[in-house]
C-alpha positions in Angstrom: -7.7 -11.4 23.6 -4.9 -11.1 20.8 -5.5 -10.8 17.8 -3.0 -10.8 14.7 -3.7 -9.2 11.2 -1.4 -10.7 8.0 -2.0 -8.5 4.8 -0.6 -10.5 2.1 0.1 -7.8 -0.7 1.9 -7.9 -3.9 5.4 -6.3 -2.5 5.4 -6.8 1.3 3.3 -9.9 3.8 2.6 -7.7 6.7 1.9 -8.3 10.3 0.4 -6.6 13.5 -0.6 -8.3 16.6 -3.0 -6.7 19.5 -3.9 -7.0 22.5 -8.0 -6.6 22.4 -9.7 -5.5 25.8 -13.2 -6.1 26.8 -14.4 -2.9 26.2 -12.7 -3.1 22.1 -10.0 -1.0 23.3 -6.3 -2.4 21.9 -2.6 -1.7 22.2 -0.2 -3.2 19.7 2.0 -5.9 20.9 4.4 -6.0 17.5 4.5 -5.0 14.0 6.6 -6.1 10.9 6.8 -6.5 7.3 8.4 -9.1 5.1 9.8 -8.1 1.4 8.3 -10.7 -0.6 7.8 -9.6 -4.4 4.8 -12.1 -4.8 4.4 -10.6 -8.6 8.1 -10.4 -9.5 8.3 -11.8 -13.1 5.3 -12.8 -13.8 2.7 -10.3 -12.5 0.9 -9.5 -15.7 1.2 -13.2 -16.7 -1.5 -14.3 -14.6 0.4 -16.7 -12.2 2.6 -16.7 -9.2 6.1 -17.3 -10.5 7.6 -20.3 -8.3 10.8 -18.1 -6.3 7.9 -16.0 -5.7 5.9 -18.7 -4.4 8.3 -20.1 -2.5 9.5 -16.3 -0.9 5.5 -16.0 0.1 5.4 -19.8 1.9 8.6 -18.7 3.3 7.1 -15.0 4.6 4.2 -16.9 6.2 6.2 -19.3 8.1 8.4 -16.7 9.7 5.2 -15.0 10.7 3.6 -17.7 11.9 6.4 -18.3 14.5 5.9 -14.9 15.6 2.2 -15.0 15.7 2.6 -18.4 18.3 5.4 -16.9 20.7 2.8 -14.5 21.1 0.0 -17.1 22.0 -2.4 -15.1 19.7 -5.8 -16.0 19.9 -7.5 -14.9 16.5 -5.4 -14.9 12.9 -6.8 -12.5 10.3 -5.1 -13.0 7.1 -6.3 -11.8 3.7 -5.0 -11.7 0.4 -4.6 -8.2 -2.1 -4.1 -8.2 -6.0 -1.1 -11.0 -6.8 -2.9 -13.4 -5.6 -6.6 -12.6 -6.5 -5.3 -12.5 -10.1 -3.1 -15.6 -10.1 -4.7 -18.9 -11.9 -2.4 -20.6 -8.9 -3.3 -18.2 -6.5 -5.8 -20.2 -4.7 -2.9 -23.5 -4.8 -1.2 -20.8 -2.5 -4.0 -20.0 0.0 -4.6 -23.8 0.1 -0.6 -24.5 0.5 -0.4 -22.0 3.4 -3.5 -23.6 5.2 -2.1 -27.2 4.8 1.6 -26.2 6.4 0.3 -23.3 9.1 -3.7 -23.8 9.6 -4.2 -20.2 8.5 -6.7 -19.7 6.4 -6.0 -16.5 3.9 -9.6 -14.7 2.4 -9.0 -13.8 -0.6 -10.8 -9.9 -0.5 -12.1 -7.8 -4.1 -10.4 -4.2 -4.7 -14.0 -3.0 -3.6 -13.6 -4.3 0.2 -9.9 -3.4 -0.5 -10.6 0.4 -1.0 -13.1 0.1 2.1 -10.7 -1.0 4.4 -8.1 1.5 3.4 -10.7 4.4 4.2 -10.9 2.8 7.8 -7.0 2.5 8.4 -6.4 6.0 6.8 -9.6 7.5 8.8 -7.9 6.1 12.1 -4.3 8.2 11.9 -5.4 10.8 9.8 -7.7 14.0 11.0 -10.5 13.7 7.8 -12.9 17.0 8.0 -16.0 17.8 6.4 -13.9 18.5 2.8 -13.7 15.6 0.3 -10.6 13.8 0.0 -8.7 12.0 -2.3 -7.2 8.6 -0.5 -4.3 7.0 -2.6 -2.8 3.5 -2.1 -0.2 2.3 -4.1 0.1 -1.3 -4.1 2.5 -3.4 -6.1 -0.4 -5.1 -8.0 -3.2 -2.6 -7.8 -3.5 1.1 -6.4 -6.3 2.2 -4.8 -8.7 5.7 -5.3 -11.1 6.7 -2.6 -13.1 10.2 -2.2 -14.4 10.7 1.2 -14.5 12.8 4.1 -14.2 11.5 7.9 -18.4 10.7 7.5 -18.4 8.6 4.5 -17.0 6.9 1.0 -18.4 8.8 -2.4 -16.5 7.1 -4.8 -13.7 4.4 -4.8 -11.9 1.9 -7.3 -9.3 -0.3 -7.4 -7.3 -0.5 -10.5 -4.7 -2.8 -11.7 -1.8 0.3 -11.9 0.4 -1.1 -8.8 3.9 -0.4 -9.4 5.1 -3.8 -10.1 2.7 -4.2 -12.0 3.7 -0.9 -14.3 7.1 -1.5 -13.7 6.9 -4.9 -15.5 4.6 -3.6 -18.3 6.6 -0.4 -19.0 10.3 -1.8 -18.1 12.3 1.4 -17.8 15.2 2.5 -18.3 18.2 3.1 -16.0 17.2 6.3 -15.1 14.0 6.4 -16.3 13.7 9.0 -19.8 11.6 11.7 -19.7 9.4 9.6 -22.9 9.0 6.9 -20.7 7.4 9.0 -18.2 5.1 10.6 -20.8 4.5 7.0 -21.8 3.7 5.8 -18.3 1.4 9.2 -18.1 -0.3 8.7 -20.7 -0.9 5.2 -20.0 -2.6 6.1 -16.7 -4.7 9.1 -18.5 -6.5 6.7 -20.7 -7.2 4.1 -17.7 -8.3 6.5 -15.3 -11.1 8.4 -16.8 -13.6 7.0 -14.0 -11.2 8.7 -11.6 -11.3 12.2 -13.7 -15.7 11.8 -13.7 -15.5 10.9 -10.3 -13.1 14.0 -9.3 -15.2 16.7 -11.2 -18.1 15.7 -9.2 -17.0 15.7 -5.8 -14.1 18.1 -5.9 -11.4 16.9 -3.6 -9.3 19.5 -1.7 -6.1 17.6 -1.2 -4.3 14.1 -1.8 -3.8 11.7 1.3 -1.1 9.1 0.8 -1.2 5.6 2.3 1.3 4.2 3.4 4.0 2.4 1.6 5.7 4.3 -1.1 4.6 7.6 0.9 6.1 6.3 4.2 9.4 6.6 1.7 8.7 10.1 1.1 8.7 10.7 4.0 11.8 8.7 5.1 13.7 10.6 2.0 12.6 14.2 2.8 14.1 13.4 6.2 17.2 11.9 5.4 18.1 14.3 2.3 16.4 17.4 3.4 16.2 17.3 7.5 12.4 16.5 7.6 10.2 15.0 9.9 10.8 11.7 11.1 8.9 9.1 10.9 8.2 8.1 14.8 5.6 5.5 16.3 3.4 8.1 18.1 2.6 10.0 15.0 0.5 8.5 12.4 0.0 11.7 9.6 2.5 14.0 8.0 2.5 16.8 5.4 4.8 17.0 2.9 5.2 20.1 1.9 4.9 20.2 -2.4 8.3 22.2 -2.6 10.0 19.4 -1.2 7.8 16.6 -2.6 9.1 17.8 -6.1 12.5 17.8 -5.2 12.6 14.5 -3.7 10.6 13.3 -6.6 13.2 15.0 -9.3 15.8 12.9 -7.4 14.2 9.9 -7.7 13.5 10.0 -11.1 16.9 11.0 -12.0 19.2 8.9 -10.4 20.4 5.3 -11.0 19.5 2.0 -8.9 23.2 2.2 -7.7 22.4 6.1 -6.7 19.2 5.5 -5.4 21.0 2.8 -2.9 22.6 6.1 -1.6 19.2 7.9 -0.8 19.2 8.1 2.9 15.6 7.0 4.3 14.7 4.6 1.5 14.8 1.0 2.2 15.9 -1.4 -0.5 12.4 -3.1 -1.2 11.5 -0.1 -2.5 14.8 1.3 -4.3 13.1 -0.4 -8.2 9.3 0.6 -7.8 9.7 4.2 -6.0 10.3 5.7 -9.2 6.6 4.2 -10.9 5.2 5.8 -7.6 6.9 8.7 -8.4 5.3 9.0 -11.6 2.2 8.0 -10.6 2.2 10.4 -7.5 3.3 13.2 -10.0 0.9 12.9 -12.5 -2.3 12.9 -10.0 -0.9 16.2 -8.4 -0.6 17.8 -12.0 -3.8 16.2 -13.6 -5.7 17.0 -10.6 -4.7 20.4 -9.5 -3.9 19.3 -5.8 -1.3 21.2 -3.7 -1.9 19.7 -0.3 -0.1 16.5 0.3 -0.3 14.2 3.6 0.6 10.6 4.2 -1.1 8.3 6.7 0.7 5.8 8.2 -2.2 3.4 8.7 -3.3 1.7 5.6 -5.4 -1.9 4.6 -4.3 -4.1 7.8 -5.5 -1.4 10.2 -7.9 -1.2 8.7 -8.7 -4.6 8.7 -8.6 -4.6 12.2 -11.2 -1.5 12.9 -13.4 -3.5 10.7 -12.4 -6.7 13.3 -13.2 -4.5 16.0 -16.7 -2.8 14.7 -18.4 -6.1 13.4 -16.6 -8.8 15.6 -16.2 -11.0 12.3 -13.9 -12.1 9.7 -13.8 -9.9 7.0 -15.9 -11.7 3.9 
């Protein structure tokens, strides 16, 4: 059986297809991700803007070819934060399953969270210690304490970088008062992180995905790190380097941040919020141990697939 996995987020639609044996065993066929910028311009608005609309139809049907030259059997698709909070989100769920028959759930930032834990628990060794799971979306970033037997605590809030980035607007670098502003912004919002945090203690931060795939990247191309490969699915970053990637983030231009090597240009406007938002957890919460997983909410969509044979709900 294949089976094909769309995660329809705020910055990127992205794709994996398997090949699932009998025994719920599988071995990835192909893998991809579209820029789309579903919340570009009107994210705290409440609405999909219509080029934004347009780029996500236009995402889905370029999938969609891929997903039949593969003769896939089974389409999981779900939707993340742009769309749940769009008035016309639902008009583009609907559009998608009248031009491609694929039907798009539309999942909460509770399941979200969940099914982070399960791609992040797949490439990354989790231990008996608590730790603190970090996804940072484009409309919402997910917090999750657990250890490889179980959640304690998770929430999604609406802090995604596009989402901050439109709020906040920067400027070109960002000022050292628009950081503080941005800080303090997230220091009021995330007090139920801070309760959460003093009762369970985490020893580290885990990264998923996205922005810290870009750390990564950066730390390779600028400072002769590790690369990122497709056998290897966790990496530690090493807080020296963090902050100096960080610093150079934050300081440069769009037009020098074009010349970091390792960072793709989807991501050259909203690494800096992650930046910042990356920055201040470290600092707030004391954490010196940094490591990114590679898997993040479509993988874990699929171990969910795979343990409970049914659409997520």
């Amino acid at each position: 059986m294949r089976l094909a996995v769309i995660d329809c987020g705020t910055n990127t639609f992205n794709l994996i297809i398997i090949e699932l044996s009998d025994r719920n065993e599988y071995k990835k066929l192909f893998k991809t991700r579209i820029p789309v910028k579903l919340g570009e311009g009107a994210i705290n608005k409440g609405f999909i803007a219509p080029n934004s609309f347009e780029r996500g139809l236009n995402a889905i049907r370029d999938l969609n070819a891929i997903i039949r030259g593969y003769r896939v059997g089974e389409v999981i698709a779900f939707a993340t934060s742009a769309i749940r909070d769009a008035n016309n989100g639902q008009e583009f769920i609907e559009k998608v399953k009248s031009l491609f028959g694929i039907n798009i759930t539309i999942i909460d930032g509770n399941k979200e969270a969940e099914l982070i834990y399960l791609g992040v628990r797949e490439a990354v060794k989790l231990s008996d210690n608590v730790s603190l799971i970090i996804d940072i979306g484009g409309g919402s970033t997910e917090f999750i304490l657990a250890s490889a037997k179980d959640i304690y605590w998770k929430e999604s809030f609406r802090l995604g970088a596009a989402r901050l980035l439109e709020r906040f607007s920067p400027s070109d670098p960002i000022t050292g008062q628009e950081v503080q502003s941005i800080t303090n912004y997230l220091q009021e919002q995330l007090t139920p992180l801070f309760e959460a945090v003093k009762r369970y203690a985490p020893s580290e931060l885990i990264g998923s995905s996205g922005a810290f795939d870009s750390l990564v990247e950066m730390i390779h191309g600028e400072m002769n790190g590790e690369p990122l490969i497709d056998s290897k699915t966790e990496y530690e970053i090493d807080p020296r380097k963090y902050n100096q990637i960080a610093d150079l983030v934050k300081r440069s231009t769009l037009d020098q941040r074009r010349r970091i090597k390792g960072l793709v240009p989807m991501r050259l406007d909203m690494i800096v919020i992650s930046c910042v938002i990356v920055d201040f957890i470290l600092s707030a919460l004391k954490l010196n141990k940094l490591r990114v997983s590679i898997y993040s909410l479509k993988e874990g969509a699929l171990v969910d697939f795979i343990n409970n044979n049914t659409e997520i709900n």
